[in-house]
TIBAGU-750362 format. One record per atom (N, C-alpha, C): x, y, z. Coordinates in steps of 0.02 Angstrom, whole numbers, plus 50000, padded with zeros to 5 digits. Layout:
BEGIN
XYZ...
***
This chain:
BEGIN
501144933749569501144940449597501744941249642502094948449648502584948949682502394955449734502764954349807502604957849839502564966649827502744968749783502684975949752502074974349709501724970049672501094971249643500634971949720500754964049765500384964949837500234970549866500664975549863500484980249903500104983149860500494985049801499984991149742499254990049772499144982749757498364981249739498214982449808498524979849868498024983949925498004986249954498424994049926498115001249919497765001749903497745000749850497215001649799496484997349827496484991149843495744990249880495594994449946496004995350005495954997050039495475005850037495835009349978495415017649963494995014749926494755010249897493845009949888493605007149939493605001549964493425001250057493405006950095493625011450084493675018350131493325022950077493245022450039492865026449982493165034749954493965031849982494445038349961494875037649908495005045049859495585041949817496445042049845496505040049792497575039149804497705045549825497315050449810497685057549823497355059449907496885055849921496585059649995497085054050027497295049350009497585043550030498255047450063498525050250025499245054050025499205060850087498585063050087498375069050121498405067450198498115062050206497765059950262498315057050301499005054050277499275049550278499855055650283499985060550277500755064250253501215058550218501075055650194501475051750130501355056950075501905059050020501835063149976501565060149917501055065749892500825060449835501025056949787501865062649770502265056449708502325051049719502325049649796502815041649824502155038149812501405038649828500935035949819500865033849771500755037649705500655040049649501215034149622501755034849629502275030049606502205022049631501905023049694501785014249721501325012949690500605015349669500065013349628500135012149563500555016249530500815016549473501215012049446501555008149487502075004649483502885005849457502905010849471503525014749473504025015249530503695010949583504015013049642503755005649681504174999349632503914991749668504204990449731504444994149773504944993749847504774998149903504184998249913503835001749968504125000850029504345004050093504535005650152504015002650181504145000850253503604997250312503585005150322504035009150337503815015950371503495020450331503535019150254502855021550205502255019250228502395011350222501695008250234501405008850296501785011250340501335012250423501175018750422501345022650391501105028050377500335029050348500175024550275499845024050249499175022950306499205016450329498805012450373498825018250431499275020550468498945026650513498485030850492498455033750405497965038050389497445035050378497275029750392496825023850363496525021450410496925020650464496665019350534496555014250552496985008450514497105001750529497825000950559498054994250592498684993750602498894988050554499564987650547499914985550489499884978750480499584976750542499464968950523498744967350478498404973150493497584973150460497874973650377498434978250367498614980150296498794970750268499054968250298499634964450270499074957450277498394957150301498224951850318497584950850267497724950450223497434948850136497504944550109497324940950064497264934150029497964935149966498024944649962498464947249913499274943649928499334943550005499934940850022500064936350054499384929950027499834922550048499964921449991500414915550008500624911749946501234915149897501364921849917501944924149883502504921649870502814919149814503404917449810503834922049819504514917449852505104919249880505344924549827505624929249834506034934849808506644933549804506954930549756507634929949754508184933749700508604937549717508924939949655509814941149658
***
């Protein structure tokens, strides 16, 4: 797994834990829904910390709660 699936997927757990979709996700969050829509989608594998603190403000966690998942140990290094 690479850190652009990491996040997809927890978005994506995080709005069934909250029992909201991608689109109240976007609402709640003033993140626009294409950019959402495109990070879930996987169209958009390079998500912003200032997307993602965004996200987690509408969510009402802080960004260490986002990032502190089983999704993102063990990630291999990104090299290109």
């Amino acid at each position: 797994m690479n850190i652009g699936d990491a996040v997809r997927e927890r978005i994506l757990e995080l709005c069934r834990e909250h029992s909201i979709s991608v689109n109240k996700l976007s609402s709640i969050s003033g993140v626009t829904q294409s950019t959402v829509n495109n990070i879930v989608s996987d169209r958009n594998r390079s998500a912003t910390i200032s997307t993602i603190k965004k996200l987690c403000d509408g969510l009402g966690i802080t960004i260490e709660e986002f990032f502190n998942s089983e999704l993102f140990r063990g990630l291999e290094q990104e090299l290109r």
